[in-house]
C-alpha positions, 0 to 999 in steps of 0.5 A, a space after each residue: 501523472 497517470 500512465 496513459 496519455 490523456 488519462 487523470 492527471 489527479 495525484 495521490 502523494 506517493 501512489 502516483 496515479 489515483 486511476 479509475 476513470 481514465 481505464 489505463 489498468 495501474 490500480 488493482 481491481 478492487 473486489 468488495 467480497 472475499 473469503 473468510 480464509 482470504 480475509 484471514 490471509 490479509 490480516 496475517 501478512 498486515 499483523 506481520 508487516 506491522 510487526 516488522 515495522 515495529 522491529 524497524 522502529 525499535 533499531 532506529 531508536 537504538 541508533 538514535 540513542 547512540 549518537 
């Protein structure tokens, strides 16, 4: 459900309200043009979540194998 009365009932699975048209502000505004430097940014804070990811799933296997 959107988080203005009256907004898009439209769901998204877990991101809750997928906004844009009922105008309530709970999206980000999206920009089309960033900086190379904020580029960079962006995929460096990705590659460390991904990496952490990674971490995460290689303990949950150790877990795994020990029961």
């Amino acid at each position: 459900m959107c988080c203005k009365p009256g907004g898009s009932q439209r769901m998204t699975g877990v991101l809750g309200c997928s906004c844009g048209c009922c105008g309530c502000g709970c999206r980000p505004f999206f920009r089309r043009f960033i900086s190379t430097k904020e580029e960079q940014e962006m995929l460096e804070e990705y590659s460390d979540q991904l990496k952490k990811e990674l971490a995460g799933a290689a303990e949950r296997i150790q877990e795994l194998k020990g029961k």
